[in-house]
Residue frames as a rotation matrix with the C-alpha (Angstrom) as fourth column:
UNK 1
0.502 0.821 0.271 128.46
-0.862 0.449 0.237 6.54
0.073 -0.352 0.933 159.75
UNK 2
-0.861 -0.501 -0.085 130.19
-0.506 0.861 0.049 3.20
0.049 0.086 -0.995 160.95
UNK 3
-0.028 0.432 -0.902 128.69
-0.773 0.562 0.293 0.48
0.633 0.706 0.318 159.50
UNK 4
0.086 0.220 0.972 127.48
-0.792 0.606 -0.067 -2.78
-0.604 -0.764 0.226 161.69
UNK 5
-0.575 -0.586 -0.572 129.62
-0.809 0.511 0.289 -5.65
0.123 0.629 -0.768 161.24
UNK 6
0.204 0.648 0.733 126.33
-0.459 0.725 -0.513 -8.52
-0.865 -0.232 0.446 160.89
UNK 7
-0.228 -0.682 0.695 126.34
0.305 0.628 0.716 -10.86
-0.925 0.375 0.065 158.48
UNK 8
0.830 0.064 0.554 125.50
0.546 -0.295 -0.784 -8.38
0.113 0.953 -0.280 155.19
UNK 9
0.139 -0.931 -0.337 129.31
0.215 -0.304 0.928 -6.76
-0.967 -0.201 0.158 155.84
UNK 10
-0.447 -0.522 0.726 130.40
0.604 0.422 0.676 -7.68
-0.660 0.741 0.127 152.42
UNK 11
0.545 0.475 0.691 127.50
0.838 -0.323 -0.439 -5.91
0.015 0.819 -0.574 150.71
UNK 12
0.799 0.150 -0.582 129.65
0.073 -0.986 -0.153 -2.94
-0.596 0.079 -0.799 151.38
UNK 13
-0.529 -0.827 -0.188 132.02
-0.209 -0.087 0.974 -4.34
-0.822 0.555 -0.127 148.84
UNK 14
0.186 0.583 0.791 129.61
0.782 0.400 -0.479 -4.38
-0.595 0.707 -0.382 145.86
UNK 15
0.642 0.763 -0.071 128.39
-0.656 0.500 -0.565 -4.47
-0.395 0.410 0.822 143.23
UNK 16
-0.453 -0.559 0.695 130.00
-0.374 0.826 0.421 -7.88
-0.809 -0.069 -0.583 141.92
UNK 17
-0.541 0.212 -0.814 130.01
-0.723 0.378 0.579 -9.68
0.431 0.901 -0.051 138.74
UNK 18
0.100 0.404 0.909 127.60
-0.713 0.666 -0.218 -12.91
-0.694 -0.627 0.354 139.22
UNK 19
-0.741 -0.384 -0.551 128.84
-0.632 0.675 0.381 -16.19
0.226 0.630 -0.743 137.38
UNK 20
0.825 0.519 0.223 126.72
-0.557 0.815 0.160 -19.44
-0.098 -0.256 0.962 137.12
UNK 21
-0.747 -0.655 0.117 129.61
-0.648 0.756 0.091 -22.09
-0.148 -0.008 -0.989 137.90
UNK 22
0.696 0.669 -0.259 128.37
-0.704 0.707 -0.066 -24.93
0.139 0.228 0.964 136.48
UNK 23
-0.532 -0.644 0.550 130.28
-0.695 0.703 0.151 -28.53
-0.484 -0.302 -0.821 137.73
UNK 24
0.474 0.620 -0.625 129.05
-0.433 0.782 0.448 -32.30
0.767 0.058 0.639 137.00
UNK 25
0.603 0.006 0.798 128.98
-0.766 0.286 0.577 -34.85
-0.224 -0.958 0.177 139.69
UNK 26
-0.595 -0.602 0.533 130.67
-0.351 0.791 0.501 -38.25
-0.723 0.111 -0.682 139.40
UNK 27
0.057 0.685 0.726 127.37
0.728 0.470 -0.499 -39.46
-0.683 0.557 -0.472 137.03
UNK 28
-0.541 -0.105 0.834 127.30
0.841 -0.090 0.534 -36.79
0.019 0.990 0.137 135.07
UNK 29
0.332 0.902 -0.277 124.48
0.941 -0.294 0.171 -35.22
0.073 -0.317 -0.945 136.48
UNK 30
-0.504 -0.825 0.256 125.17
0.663 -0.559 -0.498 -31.35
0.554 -0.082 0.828 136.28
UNK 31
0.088 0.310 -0.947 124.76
0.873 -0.481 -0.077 -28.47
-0.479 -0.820 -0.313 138.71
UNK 32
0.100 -0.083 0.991 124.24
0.408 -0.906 -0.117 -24.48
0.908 0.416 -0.057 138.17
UNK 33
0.406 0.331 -0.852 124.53
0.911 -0.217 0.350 -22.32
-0.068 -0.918 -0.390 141.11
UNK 34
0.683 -0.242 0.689 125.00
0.035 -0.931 -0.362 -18.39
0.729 0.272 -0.628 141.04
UNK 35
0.507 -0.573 -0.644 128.34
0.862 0.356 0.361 -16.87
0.022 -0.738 0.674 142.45
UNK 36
0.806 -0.151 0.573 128.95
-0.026 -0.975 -0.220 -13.36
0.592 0.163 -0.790 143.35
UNK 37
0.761 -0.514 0.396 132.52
-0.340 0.205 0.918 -14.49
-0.553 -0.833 -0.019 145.23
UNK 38
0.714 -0.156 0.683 134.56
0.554 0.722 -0.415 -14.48
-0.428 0.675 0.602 141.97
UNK 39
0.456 -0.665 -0.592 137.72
-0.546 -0.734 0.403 -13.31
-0.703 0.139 -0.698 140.80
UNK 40
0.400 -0.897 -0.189 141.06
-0.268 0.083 -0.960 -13.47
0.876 0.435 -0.207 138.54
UNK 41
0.908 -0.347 0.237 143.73
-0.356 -0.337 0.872 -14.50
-0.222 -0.875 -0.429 140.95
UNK 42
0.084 -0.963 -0.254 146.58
0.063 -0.250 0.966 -14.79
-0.994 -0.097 0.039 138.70
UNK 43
0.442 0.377 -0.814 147.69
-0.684 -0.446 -0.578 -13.91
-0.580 0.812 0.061 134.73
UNK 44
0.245 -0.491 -0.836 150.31
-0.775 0.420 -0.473 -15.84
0.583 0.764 -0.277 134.35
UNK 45
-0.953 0.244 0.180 149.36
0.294 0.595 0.748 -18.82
0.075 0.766 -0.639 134.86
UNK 46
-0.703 0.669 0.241 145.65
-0.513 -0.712 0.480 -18.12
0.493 0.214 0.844 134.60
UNK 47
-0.838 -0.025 -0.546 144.31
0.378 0.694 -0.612 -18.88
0.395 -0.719 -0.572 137.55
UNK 48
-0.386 0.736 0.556 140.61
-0.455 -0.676 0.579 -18.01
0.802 -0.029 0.596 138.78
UNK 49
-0.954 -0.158 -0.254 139.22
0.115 0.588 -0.800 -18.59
0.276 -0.793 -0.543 141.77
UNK 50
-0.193 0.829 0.525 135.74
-0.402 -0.555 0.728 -18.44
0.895 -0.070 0.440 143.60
UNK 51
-0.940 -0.318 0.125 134.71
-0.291 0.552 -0.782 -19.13
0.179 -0.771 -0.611 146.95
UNK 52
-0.275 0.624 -0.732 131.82
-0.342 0.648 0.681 -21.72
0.898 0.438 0.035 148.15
UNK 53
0.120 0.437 0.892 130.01
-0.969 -0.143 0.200 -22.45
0.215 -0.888 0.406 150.98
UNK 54
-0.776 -0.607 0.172 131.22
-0.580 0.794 0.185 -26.04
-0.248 0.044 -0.968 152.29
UNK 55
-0.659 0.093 0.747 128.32
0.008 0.993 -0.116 -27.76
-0.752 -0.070 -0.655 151.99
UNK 56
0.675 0.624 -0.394 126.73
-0.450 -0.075 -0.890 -26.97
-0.585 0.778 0.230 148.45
UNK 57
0.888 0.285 0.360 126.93
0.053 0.715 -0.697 -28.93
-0.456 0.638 0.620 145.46
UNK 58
0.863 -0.503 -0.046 129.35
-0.280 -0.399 -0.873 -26.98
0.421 0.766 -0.485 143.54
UNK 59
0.020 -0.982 0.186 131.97
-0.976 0.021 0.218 -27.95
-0.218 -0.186 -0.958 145.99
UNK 60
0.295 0.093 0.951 131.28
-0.352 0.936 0.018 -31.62
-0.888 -0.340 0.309 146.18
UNK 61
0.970 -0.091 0.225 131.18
0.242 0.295 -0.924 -31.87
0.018 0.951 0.308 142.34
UNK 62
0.389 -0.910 -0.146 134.73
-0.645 -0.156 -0.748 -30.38
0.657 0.385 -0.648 142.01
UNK 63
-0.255 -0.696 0.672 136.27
-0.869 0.469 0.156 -32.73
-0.423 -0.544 -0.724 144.67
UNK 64
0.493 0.017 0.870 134.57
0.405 0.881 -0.246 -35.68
-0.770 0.473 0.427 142.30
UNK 65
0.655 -0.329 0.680 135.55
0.753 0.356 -0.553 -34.57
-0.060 0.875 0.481 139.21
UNK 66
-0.140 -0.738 -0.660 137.82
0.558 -0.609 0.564 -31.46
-0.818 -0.289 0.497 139.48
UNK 67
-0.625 -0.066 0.778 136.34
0.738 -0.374 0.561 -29.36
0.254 0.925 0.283 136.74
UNK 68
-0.175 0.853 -0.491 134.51
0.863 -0.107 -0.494 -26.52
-0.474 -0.510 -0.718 136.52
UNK 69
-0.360 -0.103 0.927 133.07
0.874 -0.386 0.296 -23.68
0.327 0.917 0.229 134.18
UNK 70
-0.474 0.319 -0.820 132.44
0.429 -0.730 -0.532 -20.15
-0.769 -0.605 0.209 135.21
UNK 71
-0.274 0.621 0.734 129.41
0.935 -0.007 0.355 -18.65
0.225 0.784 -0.579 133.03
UNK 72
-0.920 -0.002 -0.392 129.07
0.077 -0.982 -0.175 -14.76
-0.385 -0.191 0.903 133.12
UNK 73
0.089 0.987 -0.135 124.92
0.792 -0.152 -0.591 -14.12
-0.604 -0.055 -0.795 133.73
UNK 74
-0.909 -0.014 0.417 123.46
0.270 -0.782 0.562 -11.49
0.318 0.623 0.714 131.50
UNK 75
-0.791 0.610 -0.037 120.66
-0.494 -0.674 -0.549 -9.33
-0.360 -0.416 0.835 132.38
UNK 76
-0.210 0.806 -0.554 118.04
-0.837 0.145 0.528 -11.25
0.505 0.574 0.644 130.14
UNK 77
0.185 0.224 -0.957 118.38
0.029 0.972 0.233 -14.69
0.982 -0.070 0.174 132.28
UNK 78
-0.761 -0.060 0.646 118.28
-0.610 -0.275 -0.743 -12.83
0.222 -0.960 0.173 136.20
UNK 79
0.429 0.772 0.469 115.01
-0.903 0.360 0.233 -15.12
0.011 -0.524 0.852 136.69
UNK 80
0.695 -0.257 -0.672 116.86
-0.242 0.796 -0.554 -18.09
0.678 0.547 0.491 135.39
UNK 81
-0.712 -0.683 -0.164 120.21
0.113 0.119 -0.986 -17.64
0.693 -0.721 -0.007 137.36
UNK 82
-0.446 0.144 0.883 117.61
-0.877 -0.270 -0.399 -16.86
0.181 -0.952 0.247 140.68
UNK 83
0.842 0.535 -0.063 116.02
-0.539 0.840 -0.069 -20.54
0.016 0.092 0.996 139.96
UNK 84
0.335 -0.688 -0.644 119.15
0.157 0.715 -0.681 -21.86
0.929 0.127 0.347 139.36
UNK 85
-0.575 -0.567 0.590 119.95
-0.508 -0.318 -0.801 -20.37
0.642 -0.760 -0.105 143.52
UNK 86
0.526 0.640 0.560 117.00
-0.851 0.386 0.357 -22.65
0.012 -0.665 0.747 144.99
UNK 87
-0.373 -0.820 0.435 118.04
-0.903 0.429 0.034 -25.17
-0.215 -0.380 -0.900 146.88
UNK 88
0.174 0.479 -0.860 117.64
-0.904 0.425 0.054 -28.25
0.391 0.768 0.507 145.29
UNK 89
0.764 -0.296 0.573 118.59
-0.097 0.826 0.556 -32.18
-0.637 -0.481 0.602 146.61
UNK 90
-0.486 -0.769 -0.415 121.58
-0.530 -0.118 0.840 -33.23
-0.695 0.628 -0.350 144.95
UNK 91
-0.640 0.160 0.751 121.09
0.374 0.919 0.122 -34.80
-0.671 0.359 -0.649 141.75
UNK 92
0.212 0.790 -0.575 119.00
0.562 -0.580 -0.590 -31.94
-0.800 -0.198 -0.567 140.54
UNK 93
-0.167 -0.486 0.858 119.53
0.979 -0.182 0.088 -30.53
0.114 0.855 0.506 136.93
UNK 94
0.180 0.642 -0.745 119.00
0.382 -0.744 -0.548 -26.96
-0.907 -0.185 -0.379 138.14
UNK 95
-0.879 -0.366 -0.306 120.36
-0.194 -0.312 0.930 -26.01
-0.436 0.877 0.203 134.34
UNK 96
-0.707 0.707 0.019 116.98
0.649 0.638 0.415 -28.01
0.281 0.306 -0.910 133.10
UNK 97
-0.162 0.728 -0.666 114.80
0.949 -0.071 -0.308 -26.44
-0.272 -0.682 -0.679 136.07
UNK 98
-0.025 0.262 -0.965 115.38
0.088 -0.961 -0.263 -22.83
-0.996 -0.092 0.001 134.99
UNK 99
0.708 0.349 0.614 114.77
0.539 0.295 -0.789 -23.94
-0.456 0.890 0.020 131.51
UNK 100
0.136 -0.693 -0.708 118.52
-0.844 -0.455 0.283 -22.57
-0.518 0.559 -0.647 130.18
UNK 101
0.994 0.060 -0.090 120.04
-0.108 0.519 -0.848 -24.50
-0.005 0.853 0.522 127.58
UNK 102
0.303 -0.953 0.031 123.57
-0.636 -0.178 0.751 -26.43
-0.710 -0.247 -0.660 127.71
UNK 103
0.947 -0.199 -0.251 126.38
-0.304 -0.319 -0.898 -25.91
0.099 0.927 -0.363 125.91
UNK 104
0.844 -0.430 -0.321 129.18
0.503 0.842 0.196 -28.21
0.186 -0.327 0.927 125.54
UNK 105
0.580 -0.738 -0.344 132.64
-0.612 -0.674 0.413 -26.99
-0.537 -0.029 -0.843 126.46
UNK 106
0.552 -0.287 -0.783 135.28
-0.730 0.287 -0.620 -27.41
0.402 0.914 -0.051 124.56
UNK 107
-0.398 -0.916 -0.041 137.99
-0.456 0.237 -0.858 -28.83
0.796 -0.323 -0.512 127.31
UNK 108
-0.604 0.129 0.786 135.80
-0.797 -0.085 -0.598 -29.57
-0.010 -0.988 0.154 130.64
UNK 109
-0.870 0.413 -0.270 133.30
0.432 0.902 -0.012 -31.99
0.239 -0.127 -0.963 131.61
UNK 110
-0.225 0.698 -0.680 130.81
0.484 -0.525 -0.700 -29.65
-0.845 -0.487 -0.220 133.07
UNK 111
0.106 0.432 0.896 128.49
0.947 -0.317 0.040 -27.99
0.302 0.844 -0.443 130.32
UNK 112
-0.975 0.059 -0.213 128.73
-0.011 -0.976 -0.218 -24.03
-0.221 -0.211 0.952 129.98
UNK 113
-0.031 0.999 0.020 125.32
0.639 0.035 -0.769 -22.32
-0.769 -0.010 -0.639 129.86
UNK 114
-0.130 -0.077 0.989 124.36
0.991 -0.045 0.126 -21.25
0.035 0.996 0.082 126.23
UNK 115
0.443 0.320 0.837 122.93
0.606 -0.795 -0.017 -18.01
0.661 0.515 -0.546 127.44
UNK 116
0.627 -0.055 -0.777 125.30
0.494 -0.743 0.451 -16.77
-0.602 -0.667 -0.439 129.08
UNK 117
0.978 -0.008 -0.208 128.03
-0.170 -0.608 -0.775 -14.29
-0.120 0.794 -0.597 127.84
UNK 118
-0.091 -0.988 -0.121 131.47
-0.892 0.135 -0.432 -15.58
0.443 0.069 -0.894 128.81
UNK 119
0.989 -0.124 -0.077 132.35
0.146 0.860 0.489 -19.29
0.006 -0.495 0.869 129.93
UNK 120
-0.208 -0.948 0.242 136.10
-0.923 0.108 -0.368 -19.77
0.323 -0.300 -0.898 131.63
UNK 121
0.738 0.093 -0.668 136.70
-0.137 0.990 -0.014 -23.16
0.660 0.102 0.744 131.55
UNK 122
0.276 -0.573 0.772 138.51
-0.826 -0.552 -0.114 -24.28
0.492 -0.606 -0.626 134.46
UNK 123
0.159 -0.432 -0.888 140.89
0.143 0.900 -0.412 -27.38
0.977 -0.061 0.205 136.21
UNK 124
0.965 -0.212 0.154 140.64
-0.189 -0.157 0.969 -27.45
-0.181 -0.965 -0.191 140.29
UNK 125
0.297 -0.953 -0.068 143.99
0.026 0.079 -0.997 -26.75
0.955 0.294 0.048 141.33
UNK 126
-0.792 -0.513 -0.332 143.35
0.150 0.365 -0.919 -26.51
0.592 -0.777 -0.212 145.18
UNK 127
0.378 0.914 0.148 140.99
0.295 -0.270 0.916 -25.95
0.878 -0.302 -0.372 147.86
UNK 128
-0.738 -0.586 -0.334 141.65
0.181 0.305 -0.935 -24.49
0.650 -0.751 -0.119 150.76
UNK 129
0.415 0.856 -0.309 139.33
0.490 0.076 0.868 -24.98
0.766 -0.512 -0.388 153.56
UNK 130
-0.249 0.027 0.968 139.42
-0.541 -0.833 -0.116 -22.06
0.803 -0.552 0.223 156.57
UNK 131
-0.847 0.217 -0.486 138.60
0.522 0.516 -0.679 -23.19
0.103 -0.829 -0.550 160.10
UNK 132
0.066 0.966 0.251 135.12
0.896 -0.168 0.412 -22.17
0.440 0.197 -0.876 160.74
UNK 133
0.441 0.214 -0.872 136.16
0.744 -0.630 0.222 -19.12
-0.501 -0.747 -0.437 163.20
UNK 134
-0.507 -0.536 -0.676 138.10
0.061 -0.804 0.592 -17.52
-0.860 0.259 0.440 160.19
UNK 135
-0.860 0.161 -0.485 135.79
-0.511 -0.258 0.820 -18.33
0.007 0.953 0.304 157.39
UNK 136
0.203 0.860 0.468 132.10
-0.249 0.507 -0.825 -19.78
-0.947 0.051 0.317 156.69
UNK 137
0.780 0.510 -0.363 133.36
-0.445 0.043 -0.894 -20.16
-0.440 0.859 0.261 153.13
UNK 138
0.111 -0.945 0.307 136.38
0.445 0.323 0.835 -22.66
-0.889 0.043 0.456 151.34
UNK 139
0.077 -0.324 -0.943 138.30
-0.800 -0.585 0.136 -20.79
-0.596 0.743 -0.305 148.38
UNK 140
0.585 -0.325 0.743 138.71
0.582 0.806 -0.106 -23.18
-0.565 0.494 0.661 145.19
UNK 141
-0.185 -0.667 -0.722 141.68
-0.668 -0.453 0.590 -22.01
-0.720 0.592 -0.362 142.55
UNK 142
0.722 -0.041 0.691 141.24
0.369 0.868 -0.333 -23.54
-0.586 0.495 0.642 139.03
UNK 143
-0.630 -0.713 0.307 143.51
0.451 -0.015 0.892 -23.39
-0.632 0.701 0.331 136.03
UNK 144
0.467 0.818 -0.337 141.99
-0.416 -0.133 -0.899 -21.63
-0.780 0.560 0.278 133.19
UNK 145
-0.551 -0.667 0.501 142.12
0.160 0.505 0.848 -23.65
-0.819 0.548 -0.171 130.32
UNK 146
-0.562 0.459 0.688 139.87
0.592 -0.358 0.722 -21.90
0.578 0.813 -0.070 127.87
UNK 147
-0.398 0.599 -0.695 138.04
0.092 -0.728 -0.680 -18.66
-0.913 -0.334 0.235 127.59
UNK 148
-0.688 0.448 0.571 135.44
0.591 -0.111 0.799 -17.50
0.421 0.887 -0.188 125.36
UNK 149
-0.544 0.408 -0.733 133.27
-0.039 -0.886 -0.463 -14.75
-0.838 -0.223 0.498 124.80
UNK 150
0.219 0.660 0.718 130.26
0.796 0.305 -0.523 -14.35
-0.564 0.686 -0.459 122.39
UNK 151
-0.499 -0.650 0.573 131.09
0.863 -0.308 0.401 -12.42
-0.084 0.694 0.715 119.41
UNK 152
0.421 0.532 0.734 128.50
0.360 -0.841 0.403 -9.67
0.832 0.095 -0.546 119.60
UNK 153
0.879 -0.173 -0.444 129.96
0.299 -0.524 0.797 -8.95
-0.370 -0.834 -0.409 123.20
UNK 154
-0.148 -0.931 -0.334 133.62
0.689 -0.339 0.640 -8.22
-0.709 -0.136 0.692 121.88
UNK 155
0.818 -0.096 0.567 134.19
0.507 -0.346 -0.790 -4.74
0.272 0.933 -0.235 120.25
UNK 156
0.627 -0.747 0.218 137.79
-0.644 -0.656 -0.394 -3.78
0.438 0.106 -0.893 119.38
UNK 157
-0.232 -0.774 -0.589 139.21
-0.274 0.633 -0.724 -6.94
0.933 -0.006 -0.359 120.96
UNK 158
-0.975 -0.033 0.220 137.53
-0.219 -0.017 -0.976 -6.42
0.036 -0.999 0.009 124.31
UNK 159
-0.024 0.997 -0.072 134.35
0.998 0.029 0.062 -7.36
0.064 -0.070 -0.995 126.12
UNK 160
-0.870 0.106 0.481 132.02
-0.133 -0.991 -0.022 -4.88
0.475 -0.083 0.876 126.16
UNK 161
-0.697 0.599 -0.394 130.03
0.709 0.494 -0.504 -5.18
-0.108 -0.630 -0.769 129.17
UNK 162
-0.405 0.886 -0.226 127.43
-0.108 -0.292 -0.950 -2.38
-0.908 -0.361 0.214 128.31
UNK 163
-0.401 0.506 -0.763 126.29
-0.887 -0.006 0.461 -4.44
0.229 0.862 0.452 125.51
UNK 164
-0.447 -0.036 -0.894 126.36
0.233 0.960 -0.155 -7.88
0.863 -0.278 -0.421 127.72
UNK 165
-0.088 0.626 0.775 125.17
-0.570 -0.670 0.476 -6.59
0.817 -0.400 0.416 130.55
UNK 166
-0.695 -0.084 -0.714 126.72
0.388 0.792 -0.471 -8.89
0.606 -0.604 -0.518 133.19
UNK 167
0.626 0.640 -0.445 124.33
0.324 0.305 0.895 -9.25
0.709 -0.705 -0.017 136.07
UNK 168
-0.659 -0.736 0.157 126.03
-0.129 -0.094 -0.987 -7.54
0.741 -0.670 -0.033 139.46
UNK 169
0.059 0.627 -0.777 125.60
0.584 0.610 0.536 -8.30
0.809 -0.485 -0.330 142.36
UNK 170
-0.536 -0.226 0.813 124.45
-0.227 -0.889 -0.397 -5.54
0.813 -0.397 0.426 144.73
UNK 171
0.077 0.254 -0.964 123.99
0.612 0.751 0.247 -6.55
0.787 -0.609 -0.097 148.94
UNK 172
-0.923 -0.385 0.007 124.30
0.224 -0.551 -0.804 -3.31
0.313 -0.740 0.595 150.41
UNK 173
-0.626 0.777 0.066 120.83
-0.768 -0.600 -0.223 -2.75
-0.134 -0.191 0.972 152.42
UNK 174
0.613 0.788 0.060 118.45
-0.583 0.502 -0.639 -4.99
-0.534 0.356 0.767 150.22
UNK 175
-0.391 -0.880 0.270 119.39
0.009 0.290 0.957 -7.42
-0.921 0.376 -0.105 147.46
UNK 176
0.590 0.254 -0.767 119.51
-0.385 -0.746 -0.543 -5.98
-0.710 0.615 -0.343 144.49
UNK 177
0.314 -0.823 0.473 121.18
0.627 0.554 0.548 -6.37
-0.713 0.124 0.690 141.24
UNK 178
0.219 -0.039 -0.975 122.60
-0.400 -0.915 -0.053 -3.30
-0.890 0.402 -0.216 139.09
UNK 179
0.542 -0.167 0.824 123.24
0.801 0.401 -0.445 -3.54
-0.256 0.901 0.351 135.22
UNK 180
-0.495 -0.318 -0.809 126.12
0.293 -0.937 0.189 -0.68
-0.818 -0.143 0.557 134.38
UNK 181
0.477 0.641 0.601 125.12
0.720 0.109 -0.686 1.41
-0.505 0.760 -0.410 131.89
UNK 182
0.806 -0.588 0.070 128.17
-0.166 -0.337 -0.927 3.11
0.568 0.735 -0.369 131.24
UNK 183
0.509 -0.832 -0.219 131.99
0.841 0.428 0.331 2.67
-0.182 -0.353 0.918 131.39
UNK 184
0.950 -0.029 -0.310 134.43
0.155 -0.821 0.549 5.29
-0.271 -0.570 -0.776 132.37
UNK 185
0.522 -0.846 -0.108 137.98
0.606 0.457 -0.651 5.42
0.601 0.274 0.751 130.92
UNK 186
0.390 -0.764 -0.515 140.89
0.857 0.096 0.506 6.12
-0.337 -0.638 0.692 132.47
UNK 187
0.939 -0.203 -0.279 142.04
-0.299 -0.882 -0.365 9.86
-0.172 0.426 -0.888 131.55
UNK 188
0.901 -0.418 0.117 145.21
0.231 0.236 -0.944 9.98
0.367 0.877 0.309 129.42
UNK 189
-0.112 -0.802 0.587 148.58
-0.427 -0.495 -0.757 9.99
0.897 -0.336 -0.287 131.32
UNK 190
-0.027 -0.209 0.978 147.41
-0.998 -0.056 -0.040 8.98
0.063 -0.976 -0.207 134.32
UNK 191
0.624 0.137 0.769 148.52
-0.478 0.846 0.238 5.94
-0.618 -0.516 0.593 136.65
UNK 192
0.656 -0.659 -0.369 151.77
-0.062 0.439 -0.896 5.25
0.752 0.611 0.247 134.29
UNK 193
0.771 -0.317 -0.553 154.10
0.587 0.692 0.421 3.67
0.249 -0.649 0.719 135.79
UNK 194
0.807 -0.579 0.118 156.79
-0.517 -0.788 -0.333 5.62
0.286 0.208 -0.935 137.42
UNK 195
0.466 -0.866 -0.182 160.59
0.843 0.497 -0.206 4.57
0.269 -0.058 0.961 137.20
């Protein structure tokens, strides 16, 4: 079946983690806004990126203050993060409006959100903006300068997302959002590196 390239394409790359990036403006004033356009994009340094429609908050706030905190959603606050996706005027505590609770960071200006399960603090390190005929969205790259994870989510040294239950983000068809409920390992031997 080939697939029709309108504008839900992308859902056939799902499901996706969803982050609340939280920023603050030049006052202070801070923003939430869900993002299902999020990645790693390097280890060493640790570099994370997410991309942003040009004319929502979240960009504006990083070009004032260049900071910004990525907040991994958990299943218990999906009504929260979908309040925190209404468009608001600027100036708008949408962190307040969906009645979450913030939590200072340790390095950033921008508050992390208490209930979520991970916060990556993060330092804008570029933007690049697309002409409109190759993109509708600009990429931002920050530094990570702190991570953290709630202790009930880490066993054995790792998260364990089917106790967190990140929030994905699923756009094939309808929008939807999946919670996994199990994790697969890698059979033994395979995918080693060959020399």
């Amino acid at each position: 079946m080939e697939l029709a390239l309108g504008h839900n394409w992308y859902g056939m790359m799902s499901p996706r983690f969803t982050a609340l990036i939280t920023t603050v403006d030049k006052d202070g004033t801070p923003n939430a806004a869900p993002h299902s356009f999020v990645m790693p994009f390097s280890h060493e340094p640790p570099v994370a990126c997410f991309s942003v429609i040009p004319s929502h908050h979240t960009l504006a706030n990083v070009r004032e203050t260049g900071e910004f905190v990525i907040n991994v959603a958990p299943e218990p606050i999906l009504r929260q993060m979908l309040i925190c996706s209404r468009h608001y005027p600027k100036g708008v505590n949408e962190i307040k409006e969906a009645g979450l609770t913030k939590r200072k960071s340790k390095l950033v200006k921008p508050p992390s959100i208490e209930e979520c399960v991970l916060w990556i603090e993060c330092r804008y390190i570029l933007e690049v903006a697309f002409p409109t005929e190759i993109s509708d969205h600009n990429m931002i790259f920050g530094r990570v300068v702190r991570a953290e994870c709630k202790d009930e989510f880490v066993t054995k040294d790792e998260f364990d997302a089917l106790k967190a239950k990140p929030i994905l983000h699923n756009r094939w068809g309808r929008e939807a959002f999946i919670i996994a409920e199990r994790v697969v390992g890698r059979p033994k031997g395979e995918f080693r590196e060959v020399k």
